[in-house]
N, C-alpha and C positions, 0 to 999 in steps of 0.2 A: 504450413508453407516455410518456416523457419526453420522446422527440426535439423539438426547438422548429421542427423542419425536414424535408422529406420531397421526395421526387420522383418523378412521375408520369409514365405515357405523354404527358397531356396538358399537358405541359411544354417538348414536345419539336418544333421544325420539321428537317426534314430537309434539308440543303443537297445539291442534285444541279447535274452536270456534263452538257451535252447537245450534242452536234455531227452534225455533216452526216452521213450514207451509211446505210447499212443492216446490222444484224447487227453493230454494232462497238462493243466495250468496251476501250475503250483505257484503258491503266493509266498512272496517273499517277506519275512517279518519286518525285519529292520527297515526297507523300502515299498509303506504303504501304496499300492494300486502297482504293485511293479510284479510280476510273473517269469518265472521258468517255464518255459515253451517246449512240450514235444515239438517235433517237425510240421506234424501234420496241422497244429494250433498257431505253429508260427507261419506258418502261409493264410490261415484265418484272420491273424493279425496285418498281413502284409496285404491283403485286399483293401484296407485301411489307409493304409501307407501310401499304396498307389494313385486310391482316389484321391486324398490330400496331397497329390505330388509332393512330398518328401523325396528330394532327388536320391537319397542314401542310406542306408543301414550299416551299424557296428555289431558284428556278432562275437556272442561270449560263450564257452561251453561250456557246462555243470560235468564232470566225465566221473561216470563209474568210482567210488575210489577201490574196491579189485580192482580196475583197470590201470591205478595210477603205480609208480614206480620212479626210484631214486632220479632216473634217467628221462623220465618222462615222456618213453618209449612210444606211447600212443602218438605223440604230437604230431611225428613224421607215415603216420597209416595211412594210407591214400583211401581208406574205407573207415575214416574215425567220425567222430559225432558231426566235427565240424564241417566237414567234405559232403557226407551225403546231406549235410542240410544247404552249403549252398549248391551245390547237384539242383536239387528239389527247387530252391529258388530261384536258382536260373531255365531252371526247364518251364515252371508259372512265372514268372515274369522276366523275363529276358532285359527287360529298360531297365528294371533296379539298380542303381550301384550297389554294389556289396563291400564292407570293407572289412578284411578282416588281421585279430591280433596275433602278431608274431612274439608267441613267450610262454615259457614252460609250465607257471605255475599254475595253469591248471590240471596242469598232467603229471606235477609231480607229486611222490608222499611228503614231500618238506615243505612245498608250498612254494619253492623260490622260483626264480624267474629262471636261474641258471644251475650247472650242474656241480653238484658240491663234489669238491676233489680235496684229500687230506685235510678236511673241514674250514675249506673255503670255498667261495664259489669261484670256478677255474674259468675266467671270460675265454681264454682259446679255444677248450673245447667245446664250450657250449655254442661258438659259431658255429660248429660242425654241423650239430641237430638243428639250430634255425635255419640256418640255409633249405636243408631238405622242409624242413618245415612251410618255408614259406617256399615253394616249387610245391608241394603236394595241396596248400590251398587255391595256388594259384591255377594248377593242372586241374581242380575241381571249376575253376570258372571267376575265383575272386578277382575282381577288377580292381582293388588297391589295397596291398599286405601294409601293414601299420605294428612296425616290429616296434616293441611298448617294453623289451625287457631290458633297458639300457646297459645293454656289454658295448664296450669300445668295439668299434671296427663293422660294425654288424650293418649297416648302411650300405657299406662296398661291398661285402662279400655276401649279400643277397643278390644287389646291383647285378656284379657279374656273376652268379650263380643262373638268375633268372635270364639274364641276356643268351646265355651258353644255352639255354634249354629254350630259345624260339619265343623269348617274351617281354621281349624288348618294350612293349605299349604299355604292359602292366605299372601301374602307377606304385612309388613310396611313399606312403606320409610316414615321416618318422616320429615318433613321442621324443623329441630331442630336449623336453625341458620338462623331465616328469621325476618331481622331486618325491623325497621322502616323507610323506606327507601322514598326518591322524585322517584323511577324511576319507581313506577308502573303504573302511571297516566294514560296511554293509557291502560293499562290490564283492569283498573275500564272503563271505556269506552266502551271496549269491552263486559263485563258482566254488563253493567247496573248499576253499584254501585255508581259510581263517584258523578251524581248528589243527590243522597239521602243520602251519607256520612255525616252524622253528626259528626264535630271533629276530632279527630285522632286515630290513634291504637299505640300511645304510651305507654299504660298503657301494651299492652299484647305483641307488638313485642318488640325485640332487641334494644338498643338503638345503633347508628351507630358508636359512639365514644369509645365503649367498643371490648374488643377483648377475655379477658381472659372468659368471660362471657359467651360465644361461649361452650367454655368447659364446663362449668358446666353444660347447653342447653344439648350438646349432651352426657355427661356422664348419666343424668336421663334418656332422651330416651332409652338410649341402654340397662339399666338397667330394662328399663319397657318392653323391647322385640322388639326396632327397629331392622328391618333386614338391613335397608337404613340411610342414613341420607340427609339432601338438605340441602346449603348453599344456601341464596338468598336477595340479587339481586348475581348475578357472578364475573364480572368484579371489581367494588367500594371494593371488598370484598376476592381479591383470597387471601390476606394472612391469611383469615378466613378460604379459603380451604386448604393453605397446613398446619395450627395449627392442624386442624381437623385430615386431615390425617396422621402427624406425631405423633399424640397421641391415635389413636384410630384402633385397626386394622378391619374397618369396610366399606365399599363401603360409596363413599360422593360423590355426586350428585352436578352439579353447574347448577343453574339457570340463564340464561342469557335473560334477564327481557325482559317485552314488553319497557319499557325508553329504554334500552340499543340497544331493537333492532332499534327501531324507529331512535336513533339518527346514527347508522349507514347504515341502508338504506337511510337515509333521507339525509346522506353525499353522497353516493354513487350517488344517483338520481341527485345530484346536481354538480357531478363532482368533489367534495371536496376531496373526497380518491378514492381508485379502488376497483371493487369484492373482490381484493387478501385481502383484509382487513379482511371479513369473516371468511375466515381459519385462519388468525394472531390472532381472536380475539378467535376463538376455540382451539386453541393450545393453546393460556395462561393458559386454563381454566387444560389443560392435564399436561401444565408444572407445576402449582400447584398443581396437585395430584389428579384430578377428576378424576372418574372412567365414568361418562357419563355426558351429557351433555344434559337440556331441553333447546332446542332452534328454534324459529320461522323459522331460517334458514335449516332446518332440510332437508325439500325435498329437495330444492335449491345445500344444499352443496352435499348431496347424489348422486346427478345426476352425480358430478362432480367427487366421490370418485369413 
């Protein structure tokens, strides 16, 4: 009767893993019970999803590396991993939300989010290919692009890219506070980036010692027509969610990272803590002011709400 704070299926997106071939659930080391999904296995899993009304899904691609290239040419195929699989998801579930990531690194051989030009990464041109990028997931069916690669400017120039091509209703959540963080190391693992990563993404994410900085991150977005905004990693970071939300009257999104999940399943597995951990650590996330929540533990805690 007292709680000041609560949590809901409707709280919850579901982040999935999806790769090329058929009948294949590859398990991911680093992130015990977490899988790479052909197509046909992630619609297996999404009968799941549906019954537990999970209003949402995150999808991440594993691509070919033949496929991958300095430009990360695949991203914008209207016929790439991630298109025909939300294709397939919206033709089996039509109510799903689907959200999906705007950013190159899984498509490229460097690993970065943007395109290295005279060995930097060139934020102008690599608006070029996200734009097309988020237009060909959106053309596929996706109902909210989530551009996660933080290049300046890239908020507008999807905005009016998408508007210009009839999709005006398509929703943005932008990753407008996704710092430079250690705790993705199993995410790159999962999408194949880890080992081709040359260097760091210091130059375009967050730096983690800053805070006010966050704001000025999410005032340009909002300004460029975010609907959304995502703080990320979660945990390391909630006072970056309740700044956000006390300054901004806009839905703010917390990511509670592949690090973050790994190191509590990884406690859990070994008896270090208990399940109830789970919901303690998704409650921080609401008692800072998050409006939802992408978390690995998604079906898991659903089952239980």
């Amino acid at each position: 009767m007292i709680s000041e704070n609560y949590l809901s299926v409707n709280d919850l997106i579901w982040p999935l893993f999806v790769c090329e071939g058929n009948n294949i659930a590859d398990k991911i080391n680093s992130m015990p019970g977490i899988c790479r999904y052909s197509i046909d296995n992630i619609l297996k899993e999404l009968e799941t999803a549906v019954k537990l009304k999970i209003p949402a899904i995150a999808l991440f691609p594993q691509i070919d590396s033949d496929l991958k290239d300095e430009n990360g040419s695949q991203a914008i195929d209207e016929n790439n991993l991630i298109c025909r699989t939300i294709k397939s998801i919206k033709k089996n579930f039509p109510d799903l939300g689907v959200i999906c990531d705007v950013a190159l690194d899984p498509f490229t051989d460097h690993g970065h989010d943007g395109l290295i030009i005279n060995d930097i990464i060139d934020n102008d041109a690599t608006l070029k290919v996200l734009e097309k990028q988020a237009l060909v997931q959106t053309a596929a069916g996706c109902d909210i692009i989530a551009p996660s690669d933080m290049m300046d400017g890239r908020v507008g120039i999807i905005r009016k890219h998408l508007d210009k091509n009839n999709f005006e209703n398509v929703q943005i959540l932008s990753y407008a506070a996704k710092f430079a963080s250690s705790f993705y190391g199993p995410f790159r693992d999962a999408v194949g980036s880890s080992k081709s990563l040359k260097g760091d993404k210091k130059t375009y994410q967050m730096d983690y010692k800053n805070s006010l900085e966050s704001l000025r991150e999410v005032a340009l977005d909002i300004k460029e027509g975010a609907d959304m905004v995502m703080v990320k990693p979660g945990m390391p970071y909630l006072d970056i969610i309740r700044l956000v939300k006390e300054n901004f009257k806009i839905p703010v999104f917390a990511y509670q990272v592949s690090g973050e999940y790994s190191l509590i399943i990884n406690g859990i597995n070994k008896g270090l803590i208990n399940e109830k951990s789970i919901i303690e650590s998704l409650i921080s996330f609401k008692r800072a002011g998050a409006t939802a929540v992408v978390t690995y533990f998604a079906d898991r805690i659903a089952s239980k709400l």
